[in-house]
Structures are given as structure tokens and as C-alpha cells.
C-alpha positions as CSV (number, residue, x, y, z in Angstrom):
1,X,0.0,0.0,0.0
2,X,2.7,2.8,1.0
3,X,4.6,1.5,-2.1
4,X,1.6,1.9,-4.6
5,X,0.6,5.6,-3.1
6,X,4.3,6.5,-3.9
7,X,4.1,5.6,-7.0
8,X,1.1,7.6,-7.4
9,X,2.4,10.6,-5.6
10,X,5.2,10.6,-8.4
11,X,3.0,10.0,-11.2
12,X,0.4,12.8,-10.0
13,X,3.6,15.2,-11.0
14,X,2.3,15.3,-14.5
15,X,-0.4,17.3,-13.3
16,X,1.9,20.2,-12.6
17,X,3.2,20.3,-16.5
18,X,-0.6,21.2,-17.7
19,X,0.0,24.4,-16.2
20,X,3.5,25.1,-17.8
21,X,2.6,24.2,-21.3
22,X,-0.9,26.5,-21.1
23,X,1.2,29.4,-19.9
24,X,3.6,28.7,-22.5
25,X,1.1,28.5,-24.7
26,X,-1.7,31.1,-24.5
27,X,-1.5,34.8,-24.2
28,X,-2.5,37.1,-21.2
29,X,-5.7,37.8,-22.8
30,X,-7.2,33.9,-23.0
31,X,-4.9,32.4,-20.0
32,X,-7.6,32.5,-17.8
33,X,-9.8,30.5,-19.8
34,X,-8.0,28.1,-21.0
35,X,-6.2,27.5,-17.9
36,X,-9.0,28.2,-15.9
37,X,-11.1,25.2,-17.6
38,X,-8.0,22.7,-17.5
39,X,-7.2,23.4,-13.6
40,X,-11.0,23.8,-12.1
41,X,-11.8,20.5,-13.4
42,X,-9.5,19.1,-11.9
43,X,-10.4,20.5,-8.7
44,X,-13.7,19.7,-9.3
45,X,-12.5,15.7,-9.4
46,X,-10.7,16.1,-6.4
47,X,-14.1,17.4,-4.6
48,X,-16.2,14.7,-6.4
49,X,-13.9,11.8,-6.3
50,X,-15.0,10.2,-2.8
51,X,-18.2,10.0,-4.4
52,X,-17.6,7.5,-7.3
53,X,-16.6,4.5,-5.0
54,X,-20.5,4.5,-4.2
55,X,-21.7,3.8,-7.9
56,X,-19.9,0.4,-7.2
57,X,-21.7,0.1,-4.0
58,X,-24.0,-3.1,-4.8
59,X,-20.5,-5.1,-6.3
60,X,-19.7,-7.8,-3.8
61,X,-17.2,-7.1,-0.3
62,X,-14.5,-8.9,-0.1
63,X,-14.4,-11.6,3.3
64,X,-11.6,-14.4,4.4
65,X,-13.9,-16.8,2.4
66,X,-14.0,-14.9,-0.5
67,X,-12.5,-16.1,-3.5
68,X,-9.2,-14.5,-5.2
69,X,-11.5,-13.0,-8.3
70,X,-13.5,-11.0,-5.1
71,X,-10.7,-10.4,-3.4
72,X,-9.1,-8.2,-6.5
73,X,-12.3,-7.0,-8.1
74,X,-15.0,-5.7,-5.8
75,X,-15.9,-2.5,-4.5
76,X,-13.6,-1.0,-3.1
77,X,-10.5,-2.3,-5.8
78,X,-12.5,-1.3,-9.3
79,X,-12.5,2.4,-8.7
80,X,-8.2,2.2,-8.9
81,X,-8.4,-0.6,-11.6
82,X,-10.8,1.6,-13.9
83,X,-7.8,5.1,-13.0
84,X,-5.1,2.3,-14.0
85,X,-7.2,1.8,-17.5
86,X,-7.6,5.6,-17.7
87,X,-4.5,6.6,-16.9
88,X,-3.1,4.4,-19.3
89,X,-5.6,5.3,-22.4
90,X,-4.3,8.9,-21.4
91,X,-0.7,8.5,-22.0
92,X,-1.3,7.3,-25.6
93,X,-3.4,10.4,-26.1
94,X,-0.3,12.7,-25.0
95,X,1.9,11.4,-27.3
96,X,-0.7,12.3,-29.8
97,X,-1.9,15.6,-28.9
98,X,0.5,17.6,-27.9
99,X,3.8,19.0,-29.2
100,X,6.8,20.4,-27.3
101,X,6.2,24.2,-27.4
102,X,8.6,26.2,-29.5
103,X,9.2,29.7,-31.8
104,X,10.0,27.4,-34.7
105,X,6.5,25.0,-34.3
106,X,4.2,28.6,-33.4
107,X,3.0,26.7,-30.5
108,X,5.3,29.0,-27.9
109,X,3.3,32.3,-27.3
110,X,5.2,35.6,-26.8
111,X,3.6,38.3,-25.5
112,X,4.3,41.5,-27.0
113,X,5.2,44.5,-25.1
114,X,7.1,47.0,-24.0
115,X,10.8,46.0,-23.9
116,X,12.5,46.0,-20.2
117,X,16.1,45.6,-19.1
118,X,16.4,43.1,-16.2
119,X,17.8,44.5,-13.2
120,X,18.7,43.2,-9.8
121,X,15.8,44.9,-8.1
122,X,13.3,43.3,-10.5
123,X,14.8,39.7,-10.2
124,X,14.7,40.5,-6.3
125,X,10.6,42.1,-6.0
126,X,9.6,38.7,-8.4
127,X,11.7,36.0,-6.2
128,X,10.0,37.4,-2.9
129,X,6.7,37.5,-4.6
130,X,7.0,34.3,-5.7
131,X,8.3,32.8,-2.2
132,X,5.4,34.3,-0.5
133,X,2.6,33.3,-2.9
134,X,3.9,29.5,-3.2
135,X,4.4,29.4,0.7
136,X,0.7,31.0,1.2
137,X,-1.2,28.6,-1.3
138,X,0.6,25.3,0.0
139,X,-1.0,26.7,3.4
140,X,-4.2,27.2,1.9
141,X,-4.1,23.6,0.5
142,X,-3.2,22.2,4.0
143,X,-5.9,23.7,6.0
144,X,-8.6,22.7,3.4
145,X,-7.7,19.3,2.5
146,X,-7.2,18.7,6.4
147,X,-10.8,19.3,6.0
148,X,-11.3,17.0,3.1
149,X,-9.3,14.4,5.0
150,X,-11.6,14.6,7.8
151,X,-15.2,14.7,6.4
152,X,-16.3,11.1,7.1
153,X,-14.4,11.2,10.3
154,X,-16.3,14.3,11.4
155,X,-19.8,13.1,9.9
156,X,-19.6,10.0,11.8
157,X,-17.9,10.5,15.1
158,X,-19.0,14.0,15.7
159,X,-22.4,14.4,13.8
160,X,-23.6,10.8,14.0
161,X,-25.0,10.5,10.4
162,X,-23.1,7.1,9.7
163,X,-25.5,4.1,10.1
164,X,-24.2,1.7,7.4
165,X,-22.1,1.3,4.6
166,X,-24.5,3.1,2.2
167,X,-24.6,5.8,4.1
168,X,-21.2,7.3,3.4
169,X,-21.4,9.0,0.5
170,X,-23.3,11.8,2.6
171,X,-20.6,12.6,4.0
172,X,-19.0,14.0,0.4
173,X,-22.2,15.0,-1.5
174,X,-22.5,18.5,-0.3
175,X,-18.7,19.2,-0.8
176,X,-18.8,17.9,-5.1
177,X,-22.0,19.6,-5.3
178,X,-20.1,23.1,-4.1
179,X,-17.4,22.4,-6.5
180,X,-19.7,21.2,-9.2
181,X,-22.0,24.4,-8.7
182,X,-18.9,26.3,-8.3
183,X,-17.3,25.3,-11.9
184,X,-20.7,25.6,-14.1
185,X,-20.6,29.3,-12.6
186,X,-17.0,30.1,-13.2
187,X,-17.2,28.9,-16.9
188,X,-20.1,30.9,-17.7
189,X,-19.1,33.7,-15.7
190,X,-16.1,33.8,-17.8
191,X,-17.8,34.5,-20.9
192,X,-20.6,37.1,-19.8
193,X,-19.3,38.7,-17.0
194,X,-15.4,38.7,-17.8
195,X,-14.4,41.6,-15.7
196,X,-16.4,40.5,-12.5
197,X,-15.1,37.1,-12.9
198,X,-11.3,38.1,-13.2
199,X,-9.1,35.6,-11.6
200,X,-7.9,38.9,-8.7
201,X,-11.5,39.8,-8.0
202,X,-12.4,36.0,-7.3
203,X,-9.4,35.4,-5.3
204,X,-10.6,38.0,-3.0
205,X,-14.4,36.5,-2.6
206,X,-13.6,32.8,-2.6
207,X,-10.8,32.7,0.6
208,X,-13.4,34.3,2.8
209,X,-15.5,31.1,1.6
210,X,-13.4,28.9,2.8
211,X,-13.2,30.5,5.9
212,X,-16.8,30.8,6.5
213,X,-16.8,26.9,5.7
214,X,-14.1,26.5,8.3
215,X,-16.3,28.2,10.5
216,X,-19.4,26.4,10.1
217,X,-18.0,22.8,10.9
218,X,-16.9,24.1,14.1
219,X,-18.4,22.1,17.4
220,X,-19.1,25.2,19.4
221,X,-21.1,23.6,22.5
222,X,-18.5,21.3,23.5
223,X,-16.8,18.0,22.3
224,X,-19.8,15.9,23.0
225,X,-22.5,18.2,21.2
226,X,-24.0,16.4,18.1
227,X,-24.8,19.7,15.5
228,X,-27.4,19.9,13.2
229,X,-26.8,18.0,10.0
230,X,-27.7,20.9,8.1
231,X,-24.5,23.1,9.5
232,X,-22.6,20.3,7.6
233,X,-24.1,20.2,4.7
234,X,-23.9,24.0,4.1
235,X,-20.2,24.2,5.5
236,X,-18.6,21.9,3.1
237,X,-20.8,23.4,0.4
238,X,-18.8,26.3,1.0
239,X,-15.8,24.5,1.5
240,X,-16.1,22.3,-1.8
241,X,-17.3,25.8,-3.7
242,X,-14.7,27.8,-2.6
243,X,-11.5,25.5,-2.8
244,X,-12.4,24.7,-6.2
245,X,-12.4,28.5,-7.0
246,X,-9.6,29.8,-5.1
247,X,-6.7,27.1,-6.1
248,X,-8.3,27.6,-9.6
249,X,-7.4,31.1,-9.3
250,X,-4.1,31.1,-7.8
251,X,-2.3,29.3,-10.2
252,X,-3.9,31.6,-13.0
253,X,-2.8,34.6,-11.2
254,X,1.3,33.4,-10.9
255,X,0.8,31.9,-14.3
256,X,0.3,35.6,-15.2
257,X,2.5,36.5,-13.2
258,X,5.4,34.6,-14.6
259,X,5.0,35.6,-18.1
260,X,5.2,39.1,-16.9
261,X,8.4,38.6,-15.4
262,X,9.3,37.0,-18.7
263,X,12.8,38.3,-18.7
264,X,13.2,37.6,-15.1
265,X,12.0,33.6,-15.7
266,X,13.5,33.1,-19.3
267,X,13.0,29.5,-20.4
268,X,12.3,28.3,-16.6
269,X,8.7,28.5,-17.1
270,X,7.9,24.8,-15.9
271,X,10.8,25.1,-12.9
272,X,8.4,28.3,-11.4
273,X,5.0,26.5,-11.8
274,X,6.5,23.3,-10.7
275,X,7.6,24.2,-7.9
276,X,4.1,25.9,-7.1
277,X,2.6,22.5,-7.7
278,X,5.0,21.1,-5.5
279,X,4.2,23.3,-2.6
280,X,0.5,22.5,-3.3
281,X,0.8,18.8,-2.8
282,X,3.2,19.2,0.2
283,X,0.0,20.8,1.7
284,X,-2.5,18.0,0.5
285,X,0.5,15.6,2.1
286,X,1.0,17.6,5.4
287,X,-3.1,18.3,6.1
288,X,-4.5,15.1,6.0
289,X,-1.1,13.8,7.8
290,X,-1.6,16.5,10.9
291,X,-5.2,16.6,11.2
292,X,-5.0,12.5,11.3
293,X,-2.6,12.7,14.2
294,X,-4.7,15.0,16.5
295,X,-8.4,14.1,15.9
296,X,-9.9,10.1,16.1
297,X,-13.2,8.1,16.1
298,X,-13.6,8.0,19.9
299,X,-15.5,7.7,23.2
300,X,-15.3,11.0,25.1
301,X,-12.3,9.9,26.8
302,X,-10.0,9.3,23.9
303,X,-11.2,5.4,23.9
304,X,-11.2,3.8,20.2
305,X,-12.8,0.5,19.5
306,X,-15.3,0.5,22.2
307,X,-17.7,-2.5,22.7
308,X,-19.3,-2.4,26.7
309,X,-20.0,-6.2,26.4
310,X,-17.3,-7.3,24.2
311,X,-16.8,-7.2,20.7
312,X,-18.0,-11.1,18.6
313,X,-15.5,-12.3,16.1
314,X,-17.5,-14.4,13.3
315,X,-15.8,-17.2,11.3
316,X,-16.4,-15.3,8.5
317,X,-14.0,-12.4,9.6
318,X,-17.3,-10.2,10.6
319,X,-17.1,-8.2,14.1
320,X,-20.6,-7.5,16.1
321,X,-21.2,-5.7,19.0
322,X,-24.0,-6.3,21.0
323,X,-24.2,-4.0,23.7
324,X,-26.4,-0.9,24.0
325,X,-26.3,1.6,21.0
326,X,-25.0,4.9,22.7
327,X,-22.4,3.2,24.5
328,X,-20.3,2.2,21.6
329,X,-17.8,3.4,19.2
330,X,-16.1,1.9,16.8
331,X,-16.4,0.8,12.9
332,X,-16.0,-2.3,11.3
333,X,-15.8,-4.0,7.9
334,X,-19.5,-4.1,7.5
335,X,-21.3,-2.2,10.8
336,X,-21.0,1.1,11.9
337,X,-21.3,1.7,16.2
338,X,-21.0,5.4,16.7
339,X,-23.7,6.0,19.0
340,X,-21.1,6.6,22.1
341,X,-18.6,8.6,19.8
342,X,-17.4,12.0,19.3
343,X,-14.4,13.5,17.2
344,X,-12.0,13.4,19.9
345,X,-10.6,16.9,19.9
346,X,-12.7,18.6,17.6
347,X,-13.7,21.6,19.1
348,X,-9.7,23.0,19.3
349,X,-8.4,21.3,15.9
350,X,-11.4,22.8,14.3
351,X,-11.6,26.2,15.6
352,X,-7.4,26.4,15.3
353,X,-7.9,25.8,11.6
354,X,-10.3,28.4,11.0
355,X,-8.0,31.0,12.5
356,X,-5.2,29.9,11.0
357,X,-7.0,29.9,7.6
358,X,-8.5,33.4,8.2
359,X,-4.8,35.0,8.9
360,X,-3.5,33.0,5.4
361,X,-6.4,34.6,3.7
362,X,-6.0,38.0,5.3
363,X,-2.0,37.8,4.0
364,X,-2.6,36.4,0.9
365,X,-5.0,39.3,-0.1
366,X,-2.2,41.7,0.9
367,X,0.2,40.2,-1.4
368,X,-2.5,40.1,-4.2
369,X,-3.6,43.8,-3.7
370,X,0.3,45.1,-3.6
371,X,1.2,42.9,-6.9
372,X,-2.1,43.2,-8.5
373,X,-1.2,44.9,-11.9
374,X,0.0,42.3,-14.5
375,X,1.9,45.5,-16.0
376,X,5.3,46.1,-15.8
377,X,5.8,49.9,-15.2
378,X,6.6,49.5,-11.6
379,X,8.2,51.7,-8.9
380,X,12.2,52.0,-9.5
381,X,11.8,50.2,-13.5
382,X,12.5,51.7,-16.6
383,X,11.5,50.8,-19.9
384,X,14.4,50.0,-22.4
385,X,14.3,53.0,-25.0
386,X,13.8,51.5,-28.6
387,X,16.7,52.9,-30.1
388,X,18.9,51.1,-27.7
389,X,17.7,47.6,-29.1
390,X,20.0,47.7,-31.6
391,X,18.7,44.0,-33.5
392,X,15.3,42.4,-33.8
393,X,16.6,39.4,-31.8
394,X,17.6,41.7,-29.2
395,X,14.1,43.4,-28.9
396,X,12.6,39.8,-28.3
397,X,15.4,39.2,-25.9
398,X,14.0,41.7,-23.7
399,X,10.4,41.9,-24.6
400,X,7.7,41.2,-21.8
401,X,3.7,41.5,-21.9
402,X,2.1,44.6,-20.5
């Protein structure tokens, strides 16, 4: 199992190139678009994803008596053989579909603009930038997908919505309908209301979302209080909506970015955004990994597995309880006892990452409001004069977009 989700890990890398090849790609003008409808769907997967294991819900579950064909196809193993299949089918089509980018092919895009001559201080104001918006969006993507992570966990122990295997999916529907809803209004945003739905403007709405779904999922009465399921439901919607949006927006906005520090890149376009992509999955990697360390399944008292008259062991690998309903907690293969559990620890893990989240957000929408033009006449920079650029090749050494 570790070996196979380090394999995976590695191979999710390609991901990260889709953003270097559309920003080498496509001008200022239709980057948003196209790398707008590239990343939000796959954001939208990520939010949706949990949910697909559930349309194989009636294939057989595997036991100890199970033959070897169950044992490697049933429900819980088809999901990964059907990405294998996909995945596979998908690396034929790149070797079709898409061509290196360079001047000579017309598929590298170079924006035209006003010509700039590199300087220390502009190489310095881009690397600090840059440090500060990778480090801010990995944080975002820790503190949300420690919320992902945690959905079933906090569904079952601390809202007690769990009954039975079929029930799980509830746990993820609000969060992929958020997304979902979130994506059919981006795209058409994009095309009637171009200005409002700007990848700045956005960024500025949707990180108060996520904090308002941090908020919501909060246990505020106490570690034993059993919310409303409807303070769920509209807290991941937010959560699901928002997320999708905002890490959407980000990597459009230091796409943009990069390409107007052109000079200051050069031909390190896929070193920048790969590194962003990096710092994005050391969050996915670090939330789920902390918020799994300091929150459980539990009894009040920190007390996992509990059964008050001792738990039955079947022949056929099956474990029953049989004492009284609110006195136990714990979850087996096939059975669900969660009457007698709480998220252990909710209450401070929860309400630490809202705060946290809200101080990111408040950060990262200084950083976007002080680097907000994608134009390049900025304090202390002087445009090139035209007669100086003495050769044509020289002009596109130093040309930049606006």
C-alpha cells in the first residue's frame, strides 16, 4: 500500500506540467480561460472523487472466504483498476496531442510589449513574490484538504450521520455539489461577466469562503454536542465551492504573473510553476497527515474500538457488538457503532484551523492587492528605450507582456 501511493504521488507530478505548457502556450488575454477550464476540473474531481466508489456500492465485499476473483475486483478495488485503464488510455493520447512548445513550431506564445532591461531589483521584488505566494497557497491547500481528509471522520464521530455502509457518500455529496456548482458558474461567468469574474476579483471573494466553511464545521457547544446536519451540509458546500475556486485562481494569477516577469523567468517556465505545484501537494500531504494525528473516532475519553460487552468475532471475519447503541464506538468491515462517539478533539483542531485559515487569507489578499497589476511599469523600473535595441533578436530578448 505505501509503495503503490508512492508511485502515485510521483506520477500525480504530470499534473503540474498542464499548467506550464498552457502558460507557455496562450496569451495574457485567453490564459484565464483556458487555464481556468483545464485546472477547475480538476479541482472539481478532487471534490467529487470520494463519491464515485458509491456507484460500485452493490459489487460484492470482499471476506476471508472470498474467492481471489472478489478479493481483487469488488468495490472497493474497481474504482483504482478503472484510474489504472484511464490513466493508461491517457498516456497514448499525449503522445498524440501535444507537441513540445517552441518559436519554430508557433506553438510558444510571446507576448508583446514593451521592452524591459532586467535589473537586480526586478529579479529580487519577483523571487520574494513568488516565495510568499507558493508558501501561502501550500498553506491554503493544508488547511482545506485537512478538512477534506476529515469529512467522514467528522460526519460520523461528531455528527452521528453514519448508520451503514450506504450511508457514506453523505458525507461527500455536499462538498462535489459546491465544486460542481462552483465550476458551471466560473465557466459561464467567464464568458458574460469577464471583468467580474477576473481571476484577482475572485481570489478575494472565494478565501473568505473557505473560511466561512471552516467556521461552520466548528463544534461550538462542546466536544460531545451532536450539531445539526444541516450546518454540515452548508459548510462543506462552501468548502467544496470555494476550494475549487480559489486554487483555480491562484495558479492563473502566478501563471500571469510569470509571463510578466518573462525576462526575469526566461526559459524556466515549468521550474516556477513546478515548484508551485509542489508546494500544493506538500500541503495536500501535510493536512490530511496532521489533522489524522490530533483528531480520532472515539468515546469522550479518547477510547477507540469500544464494545461495553465485548466485541464477537464471526468465522467469516465479521465483528458484532451487541451492547447498547449509545455506549459504543467503533467501525468495522460491515457495521457502523457510533452512538457513544465524538471526534475526539474537535472543538480545538477545528476552531485552530479556521484561524489559522483566516490569517493566510487575510495575508494572501495583501500580497494580491500590492502585486495586483499584471503591468510592468513598476516603482524604481525603466523601460528599455527602442533605439537602444540595436537587432530584432535583441528586442525579443527583452520583450515582456504589459
Amino acid at each position: 500500500m505505501l509503495l503503490a501511493r508512492l508511485v502515485a504521488g510521483a506520477g500525480a507530478a504530470v499534473l503540474g506540467i498542464g499548467g506550464s505548457y498552457i502558460t507557455r502556450t496562450s496569451t495574457l488575454r485567453k490564459r484565464q480561460a483556458k487555464l481556468g477550464r483545464y485546472r477547475i476540473t480538476q479541482n472539481v474531481a478532487r471534490s467529487v472523487g470520494p463519491l464515485i466508489g458509491f456507484m460500485f456500492l452493490g459489487l460484492p465485499s470482499p471476506t476471508f472466504s472470498s474467492s481471489d476473483a472478489i478479493k481483487v475486483f469488488n468495490w472497493y478495488t474497481i474504482p483504482g483498476w478503472l484510474a489504472g485503464f484511464i490513466v493508461t488510455a491517457l498516456c497514448f493520447f499525449y503522445i498524440w496531442g501535444f507537441t513540445d512548445p517552441t518559436a519554430e513550431n508557433e506553438h510558444f506564445v510571446q507576448e508583446e510589449g514593451v521592452p524591459f532591461m532586467t535589473d537586480a531589483a526586478r529579479r529580487r521584488n519577483f523571487q520574494v513574490f513568488f516565495g510568499v505566494w507558493i508558501t501561502l497557497c501550500g498553506l491554503v491547500s493544508m488547511l482545506t484538504m485537512a478538512q477534506y481528509s476529515n469529512l467522514f471522520g467528522l460526519f460520523a464521530g461528531q455528527y452521528r450521520q453514519i448508520f451503514q455502509q450506504s450511508d457514506v457518500w453523505r458525507a461527500f455529496i455536499a462538498a462535489g455539489g459546491g465544486s460542481i456548482g462552483a465550476a458551471i458558474v466560473y465557466r459561464r461567468g467567464m464568458r458574460r461577466l469577464p471583468q467580474l469574474f477576473n481571476e484577482r476579483t475572485l481570489l478575494l471573494v472565494t478565501g473568505w469562503g473557505l473560511v466561512v466553511g471552516f467556521l461552520l464545521l466548528i463544534p461550538y457547544k462542546g466536544s460531545d454536542w451532536v450539531p445539526p446536519p444541516a450546518l454540515f451540509y452548508v459548510g462543506t458546500a462552501f468548502l467544496g465551492a470555494s476550494y475549487t475556486l480559489s486554487m483555480t485562481c491562484m495558479e492563473t494569477f502566478l501563471s500571469k504573473k510569470v509571463t510578466q516577469f518573462a525576462d526575469v523567468v526566461g526559459n524556466n517556465i515549468g521550474k516556477y510553476l513546478s515548484l508551485f505545484y509542489m508546494a500544493i501537494s506538500a500541503g495536500r500531504f501535510a493536512g490530511p497527515l496532521i489533522v489524522g494525528s490530533l483528531t480520532r473516532i472515539s468515546t469522550p475519553n479518547g477510547d477507540t474500538f469500544v464494545c461495553t460487552t465485548g466485541w464477537i468475532y464471526e468465522p467469516t471475519g465479521d465483528v458484532l457488538c451487541t451492547g447498547p447503541a449509545d455506549q459504543q464506538c467503533g467501525v468495522t468491515a460491515s457495521d457502523y457503532y457510533l452512538g457513544g462517539c465524538v471526534l475526539y478533539r474537535a472543538l480545538p483542531v477545528y476552531a485552530a484551523m479556521a484561524g489559522m485559515q483566516g490569517v493566510v487569507i487575510i495575508v494572501m489578499q495583501l500580497v494580491l492587492w500590492r502585486n495586483w497589476s499584471y503591468k510592468n511599469r513598476l516603482a524604481g523600473e525603466k523601460p528599455l528605450p527602442s533605439p537602444a535595441l540595436k537587432t530584432t533578436a535583441e528586442a525579443q530578448e527583452h520583450a515582456v507582456p504589459t
